[in-house]
N, C-alpha and C positions, 0 to 999 in steps of 0.2 A: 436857487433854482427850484421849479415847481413843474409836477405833470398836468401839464390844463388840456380838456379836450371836451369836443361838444360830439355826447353819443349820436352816432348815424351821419356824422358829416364830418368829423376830421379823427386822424388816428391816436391810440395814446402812446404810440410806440414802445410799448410794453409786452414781452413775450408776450403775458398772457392775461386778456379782459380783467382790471379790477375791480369792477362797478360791486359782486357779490361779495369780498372780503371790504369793502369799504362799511358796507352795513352788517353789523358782526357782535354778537355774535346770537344771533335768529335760534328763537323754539324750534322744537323739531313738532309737526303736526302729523301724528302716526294714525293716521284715518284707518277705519276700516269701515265698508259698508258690505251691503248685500245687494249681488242685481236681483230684475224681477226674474229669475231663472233658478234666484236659490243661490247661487254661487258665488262665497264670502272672498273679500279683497281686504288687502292691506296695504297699507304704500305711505312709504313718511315722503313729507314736504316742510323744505327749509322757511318756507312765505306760508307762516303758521301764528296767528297770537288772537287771544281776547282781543273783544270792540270794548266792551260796556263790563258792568255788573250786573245792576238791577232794573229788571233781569239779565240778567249773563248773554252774552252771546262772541260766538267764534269765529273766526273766519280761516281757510286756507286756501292758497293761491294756485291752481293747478296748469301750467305751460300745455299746449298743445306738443305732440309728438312727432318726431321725425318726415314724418306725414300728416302734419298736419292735422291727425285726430286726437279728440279730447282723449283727457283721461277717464279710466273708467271707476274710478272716485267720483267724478263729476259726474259721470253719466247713472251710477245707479245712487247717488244722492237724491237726484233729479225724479228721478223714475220713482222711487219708494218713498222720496221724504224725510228722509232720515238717514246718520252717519254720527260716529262714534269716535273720539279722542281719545289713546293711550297715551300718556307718558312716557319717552322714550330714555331710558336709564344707561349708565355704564354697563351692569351686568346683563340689558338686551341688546347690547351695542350691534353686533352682529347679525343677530335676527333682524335688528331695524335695519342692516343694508343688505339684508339677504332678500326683504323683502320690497327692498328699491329697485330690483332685476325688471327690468319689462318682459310682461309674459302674455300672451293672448287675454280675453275675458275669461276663454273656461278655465284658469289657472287659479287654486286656494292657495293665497298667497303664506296663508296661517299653516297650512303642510308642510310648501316649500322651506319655510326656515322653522320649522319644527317647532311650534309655538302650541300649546293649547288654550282651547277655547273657552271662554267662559259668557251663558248668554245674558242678553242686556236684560232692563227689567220692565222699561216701559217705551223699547222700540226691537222690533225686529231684525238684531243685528248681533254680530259677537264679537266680543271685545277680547284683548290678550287677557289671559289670566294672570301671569305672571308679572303685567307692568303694575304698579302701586295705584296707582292717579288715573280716575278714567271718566269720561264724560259720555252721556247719550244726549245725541240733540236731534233737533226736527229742524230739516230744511228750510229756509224761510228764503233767498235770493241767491241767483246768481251774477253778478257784475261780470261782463266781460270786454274786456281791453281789448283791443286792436292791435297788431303788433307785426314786425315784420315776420315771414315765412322762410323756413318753415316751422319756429315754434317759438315765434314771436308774442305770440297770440295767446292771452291769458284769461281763465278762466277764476273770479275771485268767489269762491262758497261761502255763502254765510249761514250760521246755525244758532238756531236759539238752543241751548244749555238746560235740559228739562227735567237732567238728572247727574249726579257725580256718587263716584264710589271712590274711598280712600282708604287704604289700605291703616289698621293700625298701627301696624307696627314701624310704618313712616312718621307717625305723631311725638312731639317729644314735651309733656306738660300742654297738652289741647291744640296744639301748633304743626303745621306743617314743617318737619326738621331735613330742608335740602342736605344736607350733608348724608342723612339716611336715604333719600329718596337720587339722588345723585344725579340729574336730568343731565343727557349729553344736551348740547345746543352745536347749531350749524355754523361754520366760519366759512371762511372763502376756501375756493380751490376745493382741494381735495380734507378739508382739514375740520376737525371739531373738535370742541370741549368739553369738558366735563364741571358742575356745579360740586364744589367742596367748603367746608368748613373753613379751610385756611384761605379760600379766595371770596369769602363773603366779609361785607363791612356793613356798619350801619349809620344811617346820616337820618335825622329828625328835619323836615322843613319847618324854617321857624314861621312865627304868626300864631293867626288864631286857632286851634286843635282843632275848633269844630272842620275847619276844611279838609282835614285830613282822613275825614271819612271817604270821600271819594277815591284818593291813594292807593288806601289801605281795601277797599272793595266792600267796604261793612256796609250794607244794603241794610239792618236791621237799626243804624243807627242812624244811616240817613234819614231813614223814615222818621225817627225821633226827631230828629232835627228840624225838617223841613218836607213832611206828607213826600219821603221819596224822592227829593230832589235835589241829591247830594251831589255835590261836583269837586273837581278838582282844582287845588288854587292854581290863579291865573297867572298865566307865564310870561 
């Protein structure tokens, strides 16, 4: 026996919606921007991941609200141009859902859960200090879905990657070392995890190495390879 069901026209008779624990387990994209008012936001989103490499770029998914208004991620991305990726960690577990709370626009979300500030370098925005892993990007599209109401309706941001700060003491031999850095990620329901040393493996895709530049995100080596035009082997 199997649960079959087609969304929006038949039920899955399921307590409770499984469609977000199906796809699992999702970055966390802990935005922060700034309106044109000056006044700084925070807000993590489960529909968070890299497009590309070279150059970089990011996207997060933002739902429309109980009433149907955007979020205000979206909205002063929009307006300034610019918006900001923390790392959302075991040790800010808390911060990051304190800062999930909906609160009007005039709200610093970076107060409410007691976070300090650190400013970006080459956009106008402030980043968690305390998360390891940080990104500034410049707006470049908004995609948006259509969707049923009232928060059907999605708003997908995307951001070119203009600048990253990484903490050293996450590095282990020039290396990003998850098990220091310890990213929660979003599961279904009410539910998340945690990235550790004991739950990492490592698998080589066999073939030609050279294709593995794409994989692995080495923009420096795709250029070697091919003027920049490195890809990922075909699936």
């Amino acid at each position: 026996m199997s649960v079959f069901y087609e969304p929006g026209k038949t039920d899955h008779g399921l307590p409770r919606d499984p469609f977000k624990s199906c796809v699992t387990p999702r970055p966390i994209g802990w935005i922060s921007t700034r309106s044109k008012n000056g006044v700084d936001n925070l807000a993590p989103y489960s529909q968070f991941n890299n497009l590309t490499f070279d150059p970089p770029y990011v996207m997060f998914a933002a739902n429309t609200d109980l009433n149907e208004n955007r979020k205000d991620s979206t909205i002063n991305a929009e307006a300034t141009g610019e918006f900001c990726w923390n790392v959302a960690t075991w040790k800010l577990r808390e911060a990051v859902n304190a800062s999930a709370e909906w609160f009007s626009p005039e709200v610093d979300e970076f107060a409410r859960a007691g976070l300090e500030k650190q400013p970006a370098r080459t956009v106008n925005v402030s980043l968690v200090k305390a998360s390891p892993i940080k990104f500034e990007c410049k707006y470049y599209n908004t995609l948006r879905l259509p969707g049923n109401p009232p928060m059907g309706t999605v708003d997908v941001v995307i951001g070119k990657v203009v600048a990253i700060h990484i903490d050293e003491a996450v590095l282990t031999e020039g290396m990003i070392d998850l098990d220091k850095v310890r990213p929660i990620a979003r599961c279904g329901y009410h539910q998340y995890s945690v990235v550790r040393k004991d739950t990492m493996f490592e698998m080589v895709i066999p073939g030609d190495p050279k294709q593995l530049v794409g994989l692995e995100g080495n923009s420096a080596r795709a250029k070697e390879l091919g003027g920049g035009h490195g890809a990922e082997p075909s699936k």
